[in-house]
N, C-alpha and C positions, 0 to 999 in steps of 0.2 A: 504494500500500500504506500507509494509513492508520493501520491499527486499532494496531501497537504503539508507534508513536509518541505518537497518542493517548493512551494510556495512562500515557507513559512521560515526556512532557515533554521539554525543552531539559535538557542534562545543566549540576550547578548552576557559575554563574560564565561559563556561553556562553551570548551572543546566541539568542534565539528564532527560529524559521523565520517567515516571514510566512503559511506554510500549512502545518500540521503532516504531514510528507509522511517516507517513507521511499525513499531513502535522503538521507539530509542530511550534506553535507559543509560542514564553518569552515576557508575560506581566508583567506590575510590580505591585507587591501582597500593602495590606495596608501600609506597613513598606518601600516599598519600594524597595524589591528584586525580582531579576529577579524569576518567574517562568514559568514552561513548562505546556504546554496545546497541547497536541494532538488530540482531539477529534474533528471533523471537527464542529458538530452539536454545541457545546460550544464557540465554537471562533467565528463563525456568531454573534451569539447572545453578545457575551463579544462586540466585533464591531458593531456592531449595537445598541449596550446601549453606545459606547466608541463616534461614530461619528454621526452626523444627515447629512441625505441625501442620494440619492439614496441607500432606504430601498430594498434589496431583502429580506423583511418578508412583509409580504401581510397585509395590514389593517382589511380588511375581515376576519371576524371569522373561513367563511367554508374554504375560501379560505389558510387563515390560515394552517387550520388543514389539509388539502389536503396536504400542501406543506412540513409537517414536515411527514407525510405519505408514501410522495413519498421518501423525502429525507432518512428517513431511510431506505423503502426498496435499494434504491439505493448502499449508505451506508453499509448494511450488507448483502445485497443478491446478491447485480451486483460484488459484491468480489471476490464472489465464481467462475463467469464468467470468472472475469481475475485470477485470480489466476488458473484456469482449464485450458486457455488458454495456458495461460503461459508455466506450466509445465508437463502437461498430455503428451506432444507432444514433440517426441525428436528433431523435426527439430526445434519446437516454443523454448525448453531449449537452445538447442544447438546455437540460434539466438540471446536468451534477454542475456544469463549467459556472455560472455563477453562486453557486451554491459554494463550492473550494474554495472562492474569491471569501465571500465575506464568511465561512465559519475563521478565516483567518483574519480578517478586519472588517467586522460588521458596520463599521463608523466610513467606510467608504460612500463616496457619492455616487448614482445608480452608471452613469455615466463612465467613472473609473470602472466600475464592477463592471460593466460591458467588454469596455477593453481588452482589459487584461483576462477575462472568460473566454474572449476571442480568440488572441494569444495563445492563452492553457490548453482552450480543446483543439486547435489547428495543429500543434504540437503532438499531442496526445494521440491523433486520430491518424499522425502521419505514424506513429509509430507502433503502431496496431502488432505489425509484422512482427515485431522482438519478442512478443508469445507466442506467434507462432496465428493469430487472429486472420481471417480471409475469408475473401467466398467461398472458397473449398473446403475450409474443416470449420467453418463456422455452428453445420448440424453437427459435428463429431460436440463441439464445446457445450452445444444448448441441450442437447440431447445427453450427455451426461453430468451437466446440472442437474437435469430433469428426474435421471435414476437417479441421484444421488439423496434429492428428496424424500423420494422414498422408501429409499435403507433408512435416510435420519427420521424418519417416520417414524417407522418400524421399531429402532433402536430406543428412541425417547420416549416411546408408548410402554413399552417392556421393562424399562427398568429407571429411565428421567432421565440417562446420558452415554454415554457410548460404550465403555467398561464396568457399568455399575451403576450403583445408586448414589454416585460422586463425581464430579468432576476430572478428567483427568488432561493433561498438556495436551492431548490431541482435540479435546473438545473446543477447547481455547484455539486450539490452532483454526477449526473447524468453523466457530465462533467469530473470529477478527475476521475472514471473508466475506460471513455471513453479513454482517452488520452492513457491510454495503450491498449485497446482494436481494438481499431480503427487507432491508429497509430501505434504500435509499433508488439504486436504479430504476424503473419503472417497469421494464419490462421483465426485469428478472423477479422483483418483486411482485408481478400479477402471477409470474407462473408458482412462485411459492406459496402465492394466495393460492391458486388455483388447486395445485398438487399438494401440499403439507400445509394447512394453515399452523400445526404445532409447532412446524419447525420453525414458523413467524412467531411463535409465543415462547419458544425457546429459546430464540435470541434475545428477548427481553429479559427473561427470566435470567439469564444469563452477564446479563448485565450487572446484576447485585447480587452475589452469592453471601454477602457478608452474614446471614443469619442461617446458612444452610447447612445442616451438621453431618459430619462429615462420611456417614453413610458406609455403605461396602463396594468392595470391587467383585467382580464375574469371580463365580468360584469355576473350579477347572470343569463342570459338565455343565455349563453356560454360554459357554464360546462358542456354540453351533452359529446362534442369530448372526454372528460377526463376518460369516462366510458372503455374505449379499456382500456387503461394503467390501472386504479382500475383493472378494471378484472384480468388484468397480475398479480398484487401480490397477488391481492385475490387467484389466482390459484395454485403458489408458496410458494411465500413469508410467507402468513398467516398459511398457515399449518407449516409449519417447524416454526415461531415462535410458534404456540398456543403448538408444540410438543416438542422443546425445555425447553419452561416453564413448563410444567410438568413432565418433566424429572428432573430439578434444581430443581423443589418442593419434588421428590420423593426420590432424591439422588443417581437417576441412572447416571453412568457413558458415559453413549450414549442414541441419539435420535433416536427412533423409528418413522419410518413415512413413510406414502404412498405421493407422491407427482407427481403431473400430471402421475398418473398410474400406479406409478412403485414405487419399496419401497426406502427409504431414510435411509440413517445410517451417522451417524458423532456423534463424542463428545461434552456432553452437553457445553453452554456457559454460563456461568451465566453473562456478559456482554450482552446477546442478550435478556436474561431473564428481565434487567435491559429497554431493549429497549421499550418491551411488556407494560412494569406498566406504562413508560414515555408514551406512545401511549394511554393508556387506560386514564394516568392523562388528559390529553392534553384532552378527548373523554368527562370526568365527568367536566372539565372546561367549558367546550361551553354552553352557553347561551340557554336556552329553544327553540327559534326562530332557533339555527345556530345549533343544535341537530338535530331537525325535519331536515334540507335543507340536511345535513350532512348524517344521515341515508337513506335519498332518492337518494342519489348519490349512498351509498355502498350498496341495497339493491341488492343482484343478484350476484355480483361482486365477492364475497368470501371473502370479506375484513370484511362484517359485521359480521361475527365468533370470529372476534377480539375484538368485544367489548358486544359481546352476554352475557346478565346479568348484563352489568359496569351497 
């Protein structure tokens, strides 16, 4: 979630992000100085090593692994979602561009707000391409929003969240998409009306967890539900990373790839490349016992492609 960062700058007297990235947290490094950390998946963990208590990371080894799984598909792939939403769409540009303007200086004159809306989304809209956004995989993008819905359906009817009856970093992960998907674009948000109204209530709900106690996780003959959702990235997600990284490793400038049927193009990311080796560490960490559980979950699913050979 780029765009109101963008806009908005490093607040004055704090250290700049090295990628202007939302959300951005300033911890203080060994010595003492403020530094910037935008990467969502690092700041869980920096607070979760910083505070004890209501842990969203899972004790559970599969469970564990599941959660960093989802989290990053969510993370790198439900992007492409809202960012397609966003700006594919002239009514959806024409809705959020002065919206980014004044949640960042609402004391602007209507006049400035045009401007610089103009500006944003011309920008924005040229750069579609860098997810991977076009007439060609634009069904492959709406159409697994659309399943996705439905698994978070499923999921938040059965137990309130996606590992249990607690929050966990993937949900979050799951959640920051959400918020502009489900609230704020127009058209992805009629289709959340349309398909999941819960998962329009769970994003709110989601919003204030500060009275929510802290619940249980999926015990081990509860994992069935979680095969909808595996399969979703296995169907997606998995190809465009396995196709990315070999792109990064060959030095090609773009991703070649067939995804849910249709062919896929975007510029490689060597950041998503980076995603893949974390996935795969994370996959040669687990334990003998939580390996075997863990390959039985993804078998079928398409996700086990991701770790075929570690």
């Amino acid at each position: 979630m780029t765009d109101r960062l963008e806009l908005m700058g490093a607040p004055e007297g704090y250290p700049k992000p090295k990628v202007a990235l939302l959300p951005t947290f300033y911890f203080r490094d060994g010595e003492n100085n403020l530094e910037a950390m935008v990467d969502s998946t690092p700041i869980i963990r920096r607070l979760e090593a910083d505070y004890a208590g209501r842990s969203v990371i899972p004790e559970n080894e599969v469970l564990r692994f599941l959660d960093l799984l989802i989290e990053d598909y969510a993370d790198e792939w439900l992007t492409k979602a809202m960012f397609h939403f966003r700006w594919a769409f002239q009514a959806d540009a024409d809705h959020v561009a002065p919206l980014l303007v004044q949640w960042t200086n609402p004391q602007l004159p209507d006049e400035q707000v045009a401007v610089l809306a103009a500006q944003f989304s011309k920008r924005q809209i040229d750069r579609l391409y860098v997810v991977g956004s076009n007439k060609v995989t634009a069904k492959t993008i709406e159409d697994s929003y659309v399943r996705l819905l439905g698994l978070l359906d499923t999921l938040i009817q059965q137990e309130g969240f996606i590992l249990g009856s607690r929050p966990s970093a993937c949900d979050f992960a799951l959640y920051g998409q959400l918020t502009q998907l489900a609230l704020v674009e127009p058209s992805s948000m009629a289709l959340t009306n349309q398909y999941a109204q819960r998962v329009r209530a769970w994003v709110d709900r989601m919003d204030d967890l500060s009275g929510h106690r802290d619940g249980e996780w999926l015990a081990d003959d509860q994992y069935g539900p979680l095969q909808g959702l595996l399969s979703e990235i296995g169907r997606v997600y998995a190809p465009f990373l396995i196709a990315n990284a070999r792109a990064i490793q060959s030095g090609a400038e773009n991703v070649e790839a067939e995804i849910d049927g249709r062919n896929w193009q975007q510029p490689a990311f060597p950041y998503q490349a980076k995603c893949l080796v974390a996935l795969r560490d994370a996959y040669q960490a687990l334990s003998g016992d939580a390996k075997i559980e863990v390959d039985k979950m993804l078998a079928g699913t398409g996700c086990e492609t991701l770790f075929a050979g570690v």
